[in-house]
N, C-alpha and C positions, 0 to 999 in steps of 0.2 A: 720357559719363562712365563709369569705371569703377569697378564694382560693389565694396565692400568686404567681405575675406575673415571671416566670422563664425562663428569656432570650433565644433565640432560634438564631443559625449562620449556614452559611452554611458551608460546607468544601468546598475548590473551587476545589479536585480532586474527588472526591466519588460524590459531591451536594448533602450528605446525609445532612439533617438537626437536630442537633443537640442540649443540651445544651451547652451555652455558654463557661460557666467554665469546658466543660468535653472536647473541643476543644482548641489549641493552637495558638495562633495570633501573625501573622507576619506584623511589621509596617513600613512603607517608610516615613523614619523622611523628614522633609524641606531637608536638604542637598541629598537625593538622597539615601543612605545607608537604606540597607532591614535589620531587627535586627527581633531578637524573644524578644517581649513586654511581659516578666514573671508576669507585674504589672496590663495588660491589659488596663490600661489608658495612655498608652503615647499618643499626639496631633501626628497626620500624617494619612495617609490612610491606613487602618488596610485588613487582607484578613486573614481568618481561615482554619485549617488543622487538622485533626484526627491526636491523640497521636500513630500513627501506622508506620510504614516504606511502607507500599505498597505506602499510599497518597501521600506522601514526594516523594515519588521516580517518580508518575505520574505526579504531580504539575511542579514537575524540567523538567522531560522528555520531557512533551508537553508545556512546558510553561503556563500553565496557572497561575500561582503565577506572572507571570512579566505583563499577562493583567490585572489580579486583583488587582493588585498593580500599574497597567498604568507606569511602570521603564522597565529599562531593566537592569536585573541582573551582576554586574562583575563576572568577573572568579575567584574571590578571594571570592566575597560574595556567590554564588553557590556552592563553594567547602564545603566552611563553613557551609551551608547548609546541603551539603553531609552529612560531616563529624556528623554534632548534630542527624541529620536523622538514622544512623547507631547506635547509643545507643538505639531508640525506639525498641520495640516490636511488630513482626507482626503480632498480631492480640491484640485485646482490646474488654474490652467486657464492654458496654457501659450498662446504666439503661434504 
């Protein structure tokens, strides 16, 4: 039997390499706005993050979510961030 192909992303704060669906993806639609893609296909340049609060909280802090994403984040989209960040859990225990 042959084995099936199981998508692998990185997190841009950890660069732990993950599966795809056990990561979160943040998308920079055509108009500039950074949103969380639930659907994982929306069209724009996508960047991945662990379901945890530490990564969230490194991503914001040192900016690497606005290189990965080549924007620069508003203060209204960053807080928003914040704010969805703070429901996670810090730690996750991945397969």
């Amino acid at each position: 039997m042959k084995n099936k192909h199981i998508p692998q992303r990185t997190c841009v704060a950890c660069r732990q390499i993950r599966n795809k669906k056990s990561l979160i993806r943040l998308v920079c639609a055509e108009n500039g706005a950074v949103e969380i893609d639930t659907s994982t296909n929306r069209p724009g340049r996508g960047a991945y993050l662990c379901p945890k609060k530490g990564c969230w909280e490194v991503a914001l802090r040192r900016n690497h979510l606005e290189y990965a994403l080549r924007t620069k984040l508003s203060d209204d989209t960053r807080q928003a961030l914040i704010n969805y960040s703070n429901n996670l859990p810090e730690e996750v225990e991945f397969e």
